[in-house]
C-alpha positions in Angstrom: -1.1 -19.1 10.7 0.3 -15.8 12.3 -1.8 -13.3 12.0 -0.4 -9.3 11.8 -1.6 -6.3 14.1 0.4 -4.3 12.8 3.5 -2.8 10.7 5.4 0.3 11.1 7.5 0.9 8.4 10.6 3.4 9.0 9.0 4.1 12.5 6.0 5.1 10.8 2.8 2.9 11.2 1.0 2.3 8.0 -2.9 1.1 7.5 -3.0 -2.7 6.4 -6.0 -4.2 4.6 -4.8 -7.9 4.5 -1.3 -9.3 5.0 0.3 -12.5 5.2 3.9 -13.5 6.7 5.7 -16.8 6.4 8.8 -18.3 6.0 9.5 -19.4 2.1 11.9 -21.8 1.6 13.5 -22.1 -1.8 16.6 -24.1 -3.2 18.6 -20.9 -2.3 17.6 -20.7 1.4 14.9 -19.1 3.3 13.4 -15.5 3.4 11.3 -14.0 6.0 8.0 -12.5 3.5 5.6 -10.5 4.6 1.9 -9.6 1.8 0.5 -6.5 2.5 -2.5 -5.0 0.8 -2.2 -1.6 1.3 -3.0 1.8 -0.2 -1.9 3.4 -3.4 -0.6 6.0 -0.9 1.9 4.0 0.7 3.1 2.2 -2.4 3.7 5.1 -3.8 5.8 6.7 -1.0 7.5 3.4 -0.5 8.4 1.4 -4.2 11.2 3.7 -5.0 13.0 2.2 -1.5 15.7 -1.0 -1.3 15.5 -1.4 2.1 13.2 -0.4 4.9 13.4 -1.0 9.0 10.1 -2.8 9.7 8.5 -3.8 12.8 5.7 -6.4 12.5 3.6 -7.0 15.8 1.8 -10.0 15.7 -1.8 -11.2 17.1 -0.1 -13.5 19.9 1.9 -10.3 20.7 5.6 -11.8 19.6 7.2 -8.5 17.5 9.1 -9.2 14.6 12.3 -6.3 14.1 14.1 -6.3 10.3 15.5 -4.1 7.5 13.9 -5.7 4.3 13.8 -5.3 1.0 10.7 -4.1 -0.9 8.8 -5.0 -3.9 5.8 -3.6 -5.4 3.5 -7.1 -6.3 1.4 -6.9 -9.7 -1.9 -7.0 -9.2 -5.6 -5.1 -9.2 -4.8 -3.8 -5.6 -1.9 -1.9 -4.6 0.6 -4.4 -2.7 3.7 -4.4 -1.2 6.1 -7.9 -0.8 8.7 -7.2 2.3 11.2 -9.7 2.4 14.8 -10.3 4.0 16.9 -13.5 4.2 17.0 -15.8 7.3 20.1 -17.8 8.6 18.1 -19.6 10.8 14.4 -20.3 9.6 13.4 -21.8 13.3 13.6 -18.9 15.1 10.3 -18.0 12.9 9.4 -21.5 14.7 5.5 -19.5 14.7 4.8 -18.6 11.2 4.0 -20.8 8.3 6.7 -22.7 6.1 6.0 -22.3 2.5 8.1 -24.2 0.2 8.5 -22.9 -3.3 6.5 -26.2 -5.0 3.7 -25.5 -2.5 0.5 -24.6 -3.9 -0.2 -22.4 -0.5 -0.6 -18.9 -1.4 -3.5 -16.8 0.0 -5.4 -14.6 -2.2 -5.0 -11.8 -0.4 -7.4 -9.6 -2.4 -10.3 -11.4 -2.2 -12.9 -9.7 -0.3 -11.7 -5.6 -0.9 -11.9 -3.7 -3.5 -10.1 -0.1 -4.6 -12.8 1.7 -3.6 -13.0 0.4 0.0 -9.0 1.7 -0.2 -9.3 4.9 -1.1 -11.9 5.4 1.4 -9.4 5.1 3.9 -6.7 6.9 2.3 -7.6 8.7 -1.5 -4.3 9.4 -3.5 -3.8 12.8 -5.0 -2.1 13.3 -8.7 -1.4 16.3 -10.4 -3.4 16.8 -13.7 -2.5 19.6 -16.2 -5.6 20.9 -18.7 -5.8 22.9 -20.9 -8.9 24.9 -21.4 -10.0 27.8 -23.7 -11.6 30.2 -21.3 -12.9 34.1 -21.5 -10.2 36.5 -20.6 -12.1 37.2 -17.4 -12.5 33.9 -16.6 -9.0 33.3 -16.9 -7.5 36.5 -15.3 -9.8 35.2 -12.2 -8.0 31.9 -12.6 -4.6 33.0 -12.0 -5.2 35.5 -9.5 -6.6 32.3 -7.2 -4.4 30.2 -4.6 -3.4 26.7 -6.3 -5.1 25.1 -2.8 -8.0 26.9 -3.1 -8.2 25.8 -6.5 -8.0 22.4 -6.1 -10.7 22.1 -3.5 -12.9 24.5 -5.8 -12.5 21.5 -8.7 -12.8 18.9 -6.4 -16.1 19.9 -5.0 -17.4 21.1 -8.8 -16.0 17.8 -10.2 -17.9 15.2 -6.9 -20.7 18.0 -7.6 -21.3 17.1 -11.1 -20.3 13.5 -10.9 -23.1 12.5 -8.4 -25.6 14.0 -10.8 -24.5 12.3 -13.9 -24.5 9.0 -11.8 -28.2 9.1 -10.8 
């Protein structure tokens, strides 16, 4: 089995827990698929896209060149399926043939969790409250930066979270 180095996606190289690429062959024809367990980060930036430039480089070295098509997988861990069609499946002579009644499919989450993830790349999303403050408390509220702000809560919120954990 071909084992990925790494992707760059749009030019733009992107961190890959676990991957997988083959050749599937269905009663349609072939694709080129490439698994990638990734982080919410770049699903996120990348599920909205139809098709993407991608350059694989492989273990051996060989480097795979293709626009392909994107789909977000279902699934505890955030994962992205790249595939394209193939005229010819044999000039993928070095990666796996899966056929569609094959029972080969690697669990590719086994072994990581979401946590291990977003230690490597933690998502940011906006969250609106809405609190009943004092007037001073407030007034000093909106006279603050937004980015000074959000690390203030972020420290206050890990702050207070470690001591409720222990």
């Amino acid at each position: 089995m071909a084992e990925v180095k790494s992707v760059k996606i749009d030019g733009e190289s992107i961190y890959i827990f676990k991957s997988a690429i083959y050749v599937f062959e269905a009663s349609s024809g072939f694709t080129l698929e490439l698994d990638l367990i990734v982080s919410e980060v770049v699903v996120k930036k990348y599920k909205k896209e139809e098709n993407l430039i991608i350059e694989i480089e492989l273990e051996d070295g060989r480097v795979v060149h293709s626009i392909m098509n994107v789909k977000v997988l279902a699934g505890g861990l955030p994962q992205l399926n790249l595939f394209c069609e193939l005229d010819d499946p044999d000039d993928y002579y070095f990666l796996d043939l899966v056929n569609e009644n094959d029972s080969w499919f690697s669990n590719l989450e086994e072994g990581i969790t979401i946590e291990e993830i977003r230690k490597v790349e933690m998502p940011d999303e906006d969250i609106h409250l809405k609190l009943k403050l004092p007037i001073d408390q407030v007034e000093w509220l909106k006279n603050q930066k937004k980015a000074q702000l959000n690390e203030l809560f972020k420290e206050f919120i890990y702050d207070l979270w470690k001591k409720i954990d222990k």
